[in-house]
C-alpha positions in Angstrom: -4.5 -161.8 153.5 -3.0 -159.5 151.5 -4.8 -156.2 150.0 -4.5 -154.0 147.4 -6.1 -150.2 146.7 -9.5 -150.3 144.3 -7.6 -147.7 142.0 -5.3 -151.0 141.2 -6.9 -153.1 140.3 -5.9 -154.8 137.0 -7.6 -157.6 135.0 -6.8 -161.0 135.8 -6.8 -160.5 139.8 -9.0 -162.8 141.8 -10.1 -160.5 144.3 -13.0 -161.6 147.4 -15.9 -159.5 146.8 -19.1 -160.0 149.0 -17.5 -163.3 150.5 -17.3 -165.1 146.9 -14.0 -165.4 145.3 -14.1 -162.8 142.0 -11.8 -163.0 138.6 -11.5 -159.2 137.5 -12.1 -159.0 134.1 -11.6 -155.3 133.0 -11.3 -152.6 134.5 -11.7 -148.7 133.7 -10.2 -145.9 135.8 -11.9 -142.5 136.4 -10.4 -139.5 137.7 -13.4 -137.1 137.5 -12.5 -132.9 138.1 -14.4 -132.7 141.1 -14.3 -135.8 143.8 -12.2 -138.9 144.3 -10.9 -141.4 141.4 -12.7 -144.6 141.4 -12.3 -148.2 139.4 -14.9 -149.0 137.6 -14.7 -153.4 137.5 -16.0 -156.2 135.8 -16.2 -159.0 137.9 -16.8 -162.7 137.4 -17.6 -165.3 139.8 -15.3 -168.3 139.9 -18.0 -170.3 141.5 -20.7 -169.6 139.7 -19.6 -168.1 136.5 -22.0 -165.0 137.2 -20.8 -161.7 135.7 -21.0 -158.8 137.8 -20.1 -154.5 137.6 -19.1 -152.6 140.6 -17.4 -149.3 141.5 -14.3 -149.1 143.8 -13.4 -146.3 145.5 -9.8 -145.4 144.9 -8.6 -145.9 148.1 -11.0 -148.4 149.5 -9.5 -151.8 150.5 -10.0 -155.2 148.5 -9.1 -158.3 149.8 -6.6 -160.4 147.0 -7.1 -164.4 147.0 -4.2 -166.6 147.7 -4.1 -168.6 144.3 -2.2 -171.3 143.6 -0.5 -172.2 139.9 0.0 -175.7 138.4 1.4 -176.9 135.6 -1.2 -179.0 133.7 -1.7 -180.3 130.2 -5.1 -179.5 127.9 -7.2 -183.1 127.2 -10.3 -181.9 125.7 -13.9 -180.1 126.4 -17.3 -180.2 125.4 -20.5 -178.5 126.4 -19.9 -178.2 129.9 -16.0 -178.9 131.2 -12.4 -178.4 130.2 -10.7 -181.3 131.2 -6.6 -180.7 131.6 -4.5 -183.6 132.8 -1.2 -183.4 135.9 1.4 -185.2 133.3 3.4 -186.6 136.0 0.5 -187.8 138.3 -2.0 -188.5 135.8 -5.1 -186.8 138.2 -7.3 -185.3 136.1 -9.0 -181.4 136.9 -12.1 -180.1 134.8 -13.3 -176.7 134.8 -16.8 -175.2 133.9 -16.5 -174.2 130.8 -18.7 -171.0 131.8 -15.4 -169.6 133.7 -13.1 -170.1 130.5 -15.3 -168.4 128.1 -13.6 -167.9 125.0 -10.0 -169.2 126.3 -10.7 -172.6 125.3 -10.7 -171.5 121.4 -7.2 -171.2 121.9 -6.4 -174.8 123.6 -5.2 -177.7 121.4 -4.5 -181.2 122.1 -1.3 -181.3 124.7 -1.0 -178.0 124.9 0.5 -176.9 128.2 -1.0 -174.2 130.5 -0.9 -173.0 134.2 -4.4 -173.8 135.7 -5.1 -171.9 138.8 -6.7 -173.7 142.2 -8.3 -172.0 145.2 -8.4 -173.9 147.9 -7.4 -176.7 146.1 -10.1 -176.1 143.2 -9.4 -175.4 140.3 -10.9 -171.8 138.8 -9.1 -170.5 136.0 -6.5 -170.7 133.5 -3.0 -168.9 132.2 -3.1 -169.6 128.9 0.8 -169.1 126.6 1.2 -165.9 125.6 1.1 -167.1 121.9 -0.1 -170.3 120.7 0.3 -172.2 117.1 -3.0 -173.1 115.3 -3.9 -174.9 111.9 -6.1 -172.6 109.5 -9.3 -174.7 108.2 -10.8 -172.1 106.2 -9.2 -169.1 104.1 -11.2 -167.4 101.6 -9.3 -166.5 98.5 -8.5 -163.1 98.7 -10.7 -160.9 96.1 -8.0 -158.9 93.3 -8.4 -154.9 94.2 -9.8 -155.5 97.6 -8.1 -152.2 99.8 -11.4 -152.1 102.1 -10.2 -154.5 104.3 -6.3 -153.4 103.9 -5.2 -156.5 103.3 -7.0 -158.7 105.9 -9.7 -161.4 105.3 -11.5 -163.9 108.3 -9.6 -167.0 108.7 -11.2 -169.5 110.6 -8.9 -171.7 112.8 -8.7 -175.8 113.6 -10.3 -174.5 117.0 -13.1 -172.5 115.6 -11.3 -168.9 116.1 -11.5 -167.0 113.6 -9.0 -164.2 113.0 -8.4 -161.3 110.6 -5.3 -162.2 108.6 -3.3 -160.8 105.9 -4.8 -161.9 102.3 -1.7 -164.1 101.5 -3.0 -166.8 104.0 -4.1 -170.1 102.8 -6.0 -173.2 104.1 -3.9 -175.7 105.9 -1.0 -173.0 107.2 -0.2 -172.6 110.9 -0.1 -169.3 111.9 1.3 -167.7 116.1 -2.1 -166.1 117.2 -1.8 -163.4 120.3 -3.8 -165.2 123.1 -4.8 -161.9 124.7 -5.6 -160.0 121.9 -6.8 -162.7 119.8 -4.6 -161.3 116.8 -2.8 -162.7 114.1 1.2 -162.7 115.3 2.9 -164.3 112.0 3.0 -167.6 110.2 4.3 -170.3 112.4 7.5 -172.5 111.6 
């Protein structure tokens, strides 16, 4: 199994912590004046969705996962799965929607992700960096409005909502950043 350093640990590894398989979901390095640097990590379980903190010394060893990638295409959710479909062997894979968390406000019908599989399971999912969505709601923007420097909550055909500029208007598609949740650009 491969290893890595606790001061390197980066979001988005699946590391083993106390035997359970772990999805690191931020991180914070400190490098105090006196004493060793440590990684302060947020940790989710891919099992059972539970979110945990722990501190890593710098140099302390932590097991990486082996973690598989396949190419699958988004079906649909509801209250408790994501259901994506193999396109080219029609097998179907859901996954709690507890271990997508917000992700799935960012899937649309046949969109195509990489879902990843431990031990042939699947835990979690790369989603595109960017992704096209339909806006739903748009407020008109208000005349003399320099509060909000130009930006007003859009809601989006997935239930996002993002802050765009004031020119937006129902039924546009706009690019939205899938890791940062921000408005890119208007879509083509």
């Amino acid at each position: 199994m491969a290893t890595v350093n606790g001061g390197n640990l980066k979001k988005g590894m699946y590391i083993s912590f106390k035997g359970q398989p772990n999805m690191v979901t931020g991180t914070q390095f400190v490098s105090p004046g006196k004493g060793s640097a440590f990684t302060r990590a947020k940790l989710r379980n891919v099992l059972t969705g539970n979110t945990v903190e722990f501190t890593f010394k710098s140099n302390e060893s932590v097991e990486l996962l082996d973690v598989a990638t396949r190419e699958l295409t988004y079906s649909y959710h509801d209250d408790d799965v994501v259901a994506f479909m193999d396109m080219r062997t029609y097998e179907q894979f859901e996954i709690s929607r507890s271990l997508m968390g917000d992700d799935v406000l960012y899937l649309t019908p046949e969109v195509n992700v990489y879902v990843l599989f431990l031990d042939d399971r699947p835990i979690g999912v790369n989603l595109p960096p960017k992704v096209k969505l339909k806006v739903t709601e748009a407020p008109d923007a208000i005349k003399g409005d320099r509060v909000t420097a130009g930006k007003k909550p859009v809601v989006m055909e997935t239930g996002l909502t993002v802050q765009a500029p004031i020119f937006i208007k129902t039924g546009e598609t706009l690019l939205i950043d899938t890791t940062s949740g921000e408005y890119v650009s208007r879509a083509n």
